[in-house]
N, C-alpha and C positions, 0 to 999 in steps of 0.2 A: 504494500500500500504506500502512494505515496506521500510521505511526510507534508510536504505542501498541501495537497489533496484532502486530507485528512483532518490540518489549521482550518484550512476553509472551511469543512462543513464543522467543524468544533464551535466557531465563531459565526458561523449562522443560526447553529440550533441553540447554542448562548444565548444569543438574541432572542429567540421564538420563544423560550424555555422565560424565563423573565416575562417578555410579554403575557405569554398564556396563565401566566402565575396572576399576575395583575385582575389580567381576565376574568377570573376567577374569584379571585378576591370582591372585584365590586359586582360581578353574579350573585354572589351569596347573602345581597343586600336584600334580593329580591324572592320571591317563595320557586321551590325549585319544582319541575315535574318529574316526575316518580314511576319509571316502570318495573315489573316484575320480568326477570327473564327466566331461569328454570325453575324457580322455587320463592317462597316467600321473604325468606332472606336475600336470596341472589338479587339485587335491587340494580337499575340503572338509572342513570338521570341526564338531562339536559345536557349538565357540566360533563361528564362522560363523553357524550358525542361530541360535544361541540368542540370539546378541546381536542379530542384527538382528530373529528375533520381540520380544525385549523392545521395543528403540525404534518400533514398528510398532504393537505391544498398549498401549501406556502413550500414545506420538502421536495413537493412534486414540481412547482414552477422552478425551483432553483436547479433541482436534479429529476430531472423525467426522465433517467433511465433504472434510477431507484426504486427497493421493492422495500414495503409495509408490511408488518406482522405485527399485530395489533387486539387489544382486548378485545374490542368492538365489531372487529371487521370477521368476516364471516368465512373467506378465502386465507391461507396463509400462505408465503412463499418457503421453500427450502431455504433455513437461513444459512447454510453454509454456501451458497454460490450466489456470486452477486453483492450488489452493495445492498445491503437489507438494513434497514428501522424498525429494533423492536421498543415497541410504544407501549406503556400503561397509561392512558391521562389521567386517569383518577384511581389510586391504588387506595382502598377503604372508602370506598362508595358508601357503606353504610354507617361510619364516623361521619361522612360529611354530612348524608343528612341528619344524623343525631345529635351532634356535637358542633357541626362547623369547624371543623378541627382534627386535628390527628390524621390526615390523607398526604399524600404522596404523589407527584408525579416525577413517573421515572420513564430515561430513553437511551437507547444504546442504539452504538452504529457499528457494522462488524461488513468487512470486506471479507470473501470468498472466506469466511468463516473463523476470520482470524480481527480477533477485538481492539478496534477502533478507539473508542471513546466513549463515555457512560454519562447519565445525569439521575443521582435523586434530589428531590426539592418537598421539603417539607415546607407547603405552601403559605400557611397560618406563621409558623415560625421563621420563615425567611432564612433556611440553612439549607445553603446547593450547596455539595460535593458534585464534582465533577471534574473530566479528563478519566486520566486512567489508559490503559490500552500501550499505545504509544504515546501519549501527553502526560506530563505530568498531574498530580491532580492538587485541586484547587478548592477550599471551604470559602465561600461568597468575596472569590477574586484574590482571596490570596494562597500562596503554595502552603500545600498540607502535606507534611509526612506523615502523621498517623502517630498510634502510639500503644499499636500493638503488642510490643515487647513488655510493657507495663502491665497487661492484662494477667493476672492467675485466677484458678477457679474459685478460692474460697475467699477473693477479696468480691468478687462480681455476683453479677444478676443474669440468669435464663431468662431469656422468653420464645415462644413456640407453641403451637398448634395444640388447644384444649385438652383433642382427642388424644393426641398422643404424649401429654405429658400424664394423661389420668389410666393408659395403658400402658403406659412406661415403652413404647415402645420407641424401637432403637437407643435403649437406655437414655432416654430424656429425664424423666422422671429421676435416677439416680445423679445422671449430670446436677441436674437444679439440687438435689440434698446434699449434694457436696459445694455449694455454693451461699449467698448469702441468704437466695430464696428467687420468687419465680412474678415477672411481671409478662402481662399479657394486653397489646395495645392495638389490632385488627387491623394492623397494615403491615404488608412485610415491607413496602418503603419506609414506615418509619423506624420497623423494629430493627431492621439493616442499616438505616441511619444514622443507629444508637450504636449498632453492630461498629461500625467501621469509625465510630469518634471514641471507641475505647469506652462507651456508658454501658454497653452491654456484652456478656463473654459471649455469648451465642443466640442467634436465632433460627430455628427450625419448624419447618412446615413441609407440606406438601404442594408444589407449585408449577404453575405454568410460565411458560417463558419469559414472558412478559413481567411476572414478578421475580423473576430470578438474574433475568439478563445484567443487568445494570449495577448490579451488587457483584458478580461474578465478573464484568468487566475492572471496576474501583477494586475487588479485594487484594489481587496480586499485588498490586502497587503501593496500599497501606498496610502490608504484611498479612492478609489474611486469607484464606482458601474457602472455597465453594465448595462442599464434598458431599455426592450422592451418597445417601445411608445403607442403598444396598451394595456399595460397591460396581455401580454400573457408569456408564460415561454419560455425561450429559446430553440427553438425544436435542436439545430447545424441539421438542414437539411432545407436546400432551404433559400430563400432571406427572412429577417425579420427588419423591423425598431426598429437602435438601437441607443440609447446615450450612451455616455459615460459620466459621472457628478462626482464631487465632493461629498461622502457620506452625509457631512455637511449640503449641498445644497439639497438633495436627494427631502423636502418639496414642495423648490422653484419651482424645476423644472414638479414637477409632474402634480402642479399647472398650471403650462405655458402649459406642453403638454397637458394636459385637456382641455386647455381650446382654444386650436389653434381651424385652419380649420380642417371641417372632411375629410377626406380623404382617401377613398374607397383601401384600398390595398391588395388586395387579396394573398400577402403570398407564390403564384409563384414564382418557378425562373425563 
């Protein structure tokens, strides 16, 4: 990829990324509309579409040979060939409409399969990390190293996926009792957030690409690793059990998920 090539679209979805946040913020002034997609909790909203047609219409005028993988959208591209955008615009849909608060949007950019650059943006709080990839990365414009190395288990906080911290499966459940204790906040942008500024030792869920991309782009770069819990390779297509850990840690944890409950997950969305 080329390094120029790469500034460029870094510093245009910069732009987009800020604006769309804005976006949103003075949307939220206003009552939002509310649809249901598979279930009662699965919720979408205005903000949902809207933000993600914006980055999709303005991506596509600058790069029209670019392809979109996206919460929203209904088709996905193979994201390893091609210059692909994987897009969440509203990670915690269902924070924002009960809270106003606590959501995420996050965006990665990956050439023929190999990671560009990332963005999450805890919108309410005004804290982008982003870069990653081949750029350095950045907490709201200025260079962040991270401070992963600082992280051990029993000085921190888990957080991850209800179900599976109350089935202990892939030893979540013992990860968190060896630590301070366990917070749980319904966006994996924000809990990756927390994940990658050192507030949090781990977060784990089960996830689609779009919630996973853009944390697995930043983690290398601030010391920390993406690791499927069955030991499989990251397909980015359909739901997969993932941590987010501390490189350092990498032993501890592998240890733990080894040795949790088993737990039958067949890899469906």
């Amino acid at each position: 990829m080329a390094e120029f090539d790469c500034k460029f679209r870094y510093e245009v979805a910069l732009s987009l990324m800020q604006e769309a946040a804005e976006m949103v913020r003075k949307a939220l002034r206003q009552p939002l509309e509310i649809d249901c997609k598979k279930g009662r909790t699965d919720l979408v909203t205005n903000l949902d579409v809207a933000v993600q047609d914006f980055f999709i219409t303005h991506l596509s005028q600058m790069f029209p040979n670019d392809h979109f993988f996206a919460e929203e959208k209904t088709e996905q591209p193979n994201a390893q060939f091609g210059a692909v955008w994987i897009l969440d615009p509203i990670d915690g849909t269902n924070n924002l409409i009960a809270q106003g608060e606590n959501f995420a949007m996050m965006l990665a950019f990956f050439q023929d399969g190999q990671a560009g650059f990332a963005m999450i943006y805890d919108v309410m709080n005004h804290v982008l990390l982003s870069g990653g990839g081949s750029l350095p990365v950045f907490r709201n414009g200025v260079r962040y190293e991270g401070q992963a190395a600082c992280v051990s288990v029993e000085r921190s906080l888990v957080s991850g996926n209800a179900a599976m911290l109350h089935g202990n499966s892939f030893g979540l459940a013992d990860i968190a009792r060896d630590s301070l204790g366990v917070r749980v906040y319904g966006s994996a942008g924000i809990s990756f957030l927390k994940v990658l500024q050192g507030k949090l030792l781990t977060y784990a869920s089960y996830l689609e690409p779009w919630d996973y991309a853009a944390a697995y782009v930043l983690s290398e770069s601030l010391g920390y690793k993406l690791v499927e819990a069955q030991g499989e390779s990251l397909r980015f297509q359909g739901k997969q059990p993932v941590f987010l850990i501390p490189a350092h840690l990498e032993d501890y944890f592998l240890e733990k998920i080894k040795g949790g409950t088993s737990h039958a997950f067949s890899g469906r969305v």
